[in-house]
Phi, psi and omega in degrees: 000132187279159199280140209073036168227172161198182232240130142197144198054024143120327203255137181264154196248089185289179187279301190314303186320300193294314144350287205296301187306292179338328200260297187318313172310342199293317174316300179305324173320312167283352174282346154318296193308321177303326161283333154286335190267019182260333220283282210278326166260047173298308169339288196298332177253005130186093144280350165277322163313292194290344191274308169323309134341301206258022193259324188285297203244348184080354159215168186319108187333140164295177168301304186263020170267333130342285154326305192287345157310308178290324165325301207269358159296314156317276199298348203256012129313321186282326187269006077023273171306276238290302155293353169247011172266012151293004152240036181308271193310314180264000144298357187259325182294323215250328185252320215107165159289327166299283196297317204286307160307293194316307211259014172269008169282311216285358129349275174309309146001250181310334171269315181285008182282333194263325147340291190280350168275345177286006153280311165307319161302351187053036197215087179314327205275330159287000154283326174309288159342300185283347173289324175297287204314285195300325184292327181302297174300326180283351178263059121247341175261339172272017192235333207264002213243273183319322179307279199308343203240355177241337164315314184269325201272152177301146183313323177281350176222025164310262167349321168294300180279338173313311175288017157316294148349311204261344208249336157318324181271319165283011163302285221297317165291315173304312188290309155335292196297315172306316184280335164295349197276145199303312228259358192273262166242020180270353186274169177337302171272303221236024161301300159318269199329307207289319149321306191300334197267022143241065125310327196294304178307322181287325178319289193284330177267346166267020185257014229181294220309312189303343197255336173276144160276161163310132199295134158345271169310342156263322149013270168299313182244350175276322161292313195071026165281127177255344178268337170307273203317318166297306164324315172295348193273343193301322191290337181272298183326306195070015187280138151265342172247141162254345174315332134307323171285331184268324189286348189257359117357282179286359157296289180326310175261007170275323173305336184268343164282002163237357170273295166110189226261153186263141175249147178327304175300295164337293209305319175282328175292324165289116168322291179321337183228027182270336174280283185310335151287326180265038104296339191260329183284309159311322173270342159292330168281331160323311195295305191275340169277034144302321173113004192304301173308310179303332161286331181287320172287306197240021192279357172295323183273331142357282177296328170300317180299319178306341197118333189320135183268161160050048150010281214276333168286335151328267217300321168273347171323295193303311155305335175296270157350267158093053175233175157225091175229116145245141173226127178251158221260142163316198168249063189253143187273331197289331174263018170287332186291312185270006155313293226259325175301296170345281196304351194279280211297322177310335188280301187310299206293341164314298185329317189252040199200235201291014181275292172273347170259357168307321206302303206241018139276324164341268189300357170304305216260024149259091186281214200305325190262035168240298189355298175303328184290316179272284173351269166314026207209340183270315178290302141027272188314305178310313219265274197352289190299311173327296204276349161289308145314279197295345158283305184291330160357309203254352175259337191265334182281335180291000186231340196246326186092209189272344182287010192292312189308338195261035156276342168299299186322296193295319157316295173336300172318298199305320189302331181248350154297311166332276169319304167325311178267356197216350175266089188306163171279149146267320185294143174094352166232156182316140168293320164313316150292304176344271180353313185271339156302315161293345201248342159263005160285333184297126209296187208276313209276297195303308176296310164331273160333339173256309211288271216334325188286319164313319184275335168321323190282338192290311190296334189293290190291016190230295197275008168247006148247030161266293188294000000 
């Protein structure tokens, strides 16, 4: 086997292929870090608030003004992510998927800049701001990084590389945390950099982007480039014949010249795509209502409330770990300890369930032409529930205590009853089959109605190529 390709799960894996996800992933990576890097230096960054406030008014923040600062500092990352990833389908259709990534950096940019300026500047409204702007980039990587990562990888290792995605974010929230510690960048004088640095993963990834090729499969059925796309699949693949792969392609866009391409309002209006849409929706609310982001965001004060001794190291604990179950403890000092396992295990068990596989079944249970539609319309959902946590939390654990987990705990059920009964398997198959599954749930009436309109369209396209 020539060297840079290598064998895993029965599908080869090329230099290029191994290239394009690394690169793509590097986005989700900052989006960890934005969601970790607020967490371990809160304390420290406000006392910059008050110190900034009383710099402003001649006294002390008030508390709950304080608070509501630091909320919305927090949560208004999310409405950020929340408004641009509804325009996930249309940047990705009018630039590519590639160029749509390159140029959603220059986002980041402008966000870590007024970030790492906002201290010097004397100004919280500009951490704010700049906590929006960057949320603004990650709700476009977070809908445009799985797209791109499910588009290129082979049907068999689709599912393998899709969880890259998720594992790129909690890379990205350990490192944030780790870096966040007083003694690193978390102090006092060195906070703004640990805002600032996340430029560095967009810097190294629009510097690798120009080196991937454009996913195929936009290529192919949205551009109608065929010579294109085949070189990229040759490049992802190292295969020179390709031709299994272009015929199921040209399967793939002939179902779509005849559903044609979806608009959101379609997307809700359709019988054919309302079970995978409420599915698709329902497992991104899984994800943040689980309660995970609420430990990402706030387990350094978690961990204080609990007992815990050195808090912030709890807290990279937590990030090493990366699990979910939580329960926070009375006031027994012995159960600070099982606070803190808890909060361990809850994190391990996100991981290997609702962390990673909502990002990339989306674009699994969609095909092309819905796809960009389901897509903005699933991350949406996400970026919601995010901002409903990460705003509401710190008010609602203030009225509930520690029983605040078990409204997460009681979501969970319903969420895993759900799954069980209403989520289908994927693996190992063709977005067509995936596709085709849902089109034999449709009653009897319904399916009659779509093969007619299939067949009309077939009698339409037979007599314009008569005429």
């Amino acid at each position: 086997m020539p060297a840079g390709f290598q064998q895993l799960g029965g599908e080869t894996v090329t230099g290029t292929l191994a290239l394009s996800v690394f690169t793509a992933v590097l986005g989700s990576l900052e989006f960890g870090y934005n969601i970790g890097v607020i967490n371990a230096p809160q304390k420290i960054i406000e006392e910059d608030y008050n110190s900034t406030w009383a710099h402003r008014h001649g006294q002390a923040i008030p508390a709950g003004t304080l608070t509501s600062l630091w909320s919305l500092s927090v949560a208004i990352f999310s409405i950020g992510g929340m408004l641009s990833s509804f325009c996930v389908g249309f940047v990705s259709e009018w630039l590519g998927r590639r160029k749509a990534l390159l140029i959603n950096n220059l986002l980041a940019f402008v966000g870590g800049g007024l970030m790492g300026l906002s201290k010097l500047c004397r100004s919280f409204e500009m951490m704010i701001l700049g906590r929006c702007v960057i949320g603004a980039y990650c709700g476009l990587a977070s809908g445009l990084t799985p797209m791109y990562v499910g588009e290129i990888a082979p049907t068999g290792l689709r599912g393998a590389l899709g969880t890259l995605h998720q594992l790129a974010i909690v890379t990205g929230i350990l490192i944030a945390q780790i870096l966040g510690l007083q003694q690193l960048l978390g102090g006092e004088e060195l906070w703004p950099v640990l805002m600032g640095l996340t430029v560095v993963p967009t810097v190294l990834q629009m510097a690798l982007l120009p080196f991937c090729p454009e996913s195929p499969r936009f290529l192919f059925i949205v551009r109608c480039q065929e010579h294109q796309a085949k070189r990229g699949l040759r490049r992802l693949t190292g295969r020179q014949d390709v031709g299994d792969l272009l015929a199921e392609m040209k399967e793939e866009k002939r179902r779509m010249d005849m559903e044609r391409k979806v608009s959101i309002v379609e997307l809700f209006r359709s019988p054919v795509h309302r079970q995978p849409l409420v599915i698709s929706i329902l497992l991104q609310l899984s994800q943040q209502l689980s309660g995970i982001n609420a430990i990402f965001y706030y387990s350094t004060s978690i961990f204080t409330k609990a007992g815990v001794q050195s808090p912030v190291y709890a807290t990279v604990g937590a990030g090493i770990v990366n699990c979910a179950f939580t329960v926070v403890s009375d006031t027994v000092p012995a159960m600070s300890y099982v606070s803190m396992l808890s909060i361990f295990g809850f994190v391990a068990f996100f991981e290997v369930g609702p962390g990673p596989i909502p990002w990339f079944f989306v674009a699994e249970l969609f095909s092309q032409g819905p796809r960009p539609a389901a897509m903005a319309v699933a991350g949406c959902s996400n970026w919601t529930a995010n901002f409903v946590v990460g705003m509401g939390f710190q008010y609602v654990a203030e009225l509930c205590g520690p029983y605040v987990f078990l409204i997460f705990a009681v979501l969970l059920l319903v969420f895993l009853v759900f799954t069980f009964f209403r989520v289908p398997e994927t693996r190992g198959k063709t977005f067509d089959q995936i596709a085709a599954n849902f089109h034999r749930s449709l009653p009897d009436a319904m399916m009659d109605m779509d093969m007619e309109l299939n067949k009309t369209s077939t009698e339409l396209d037979y007599l314009g190529d008569e005429s």
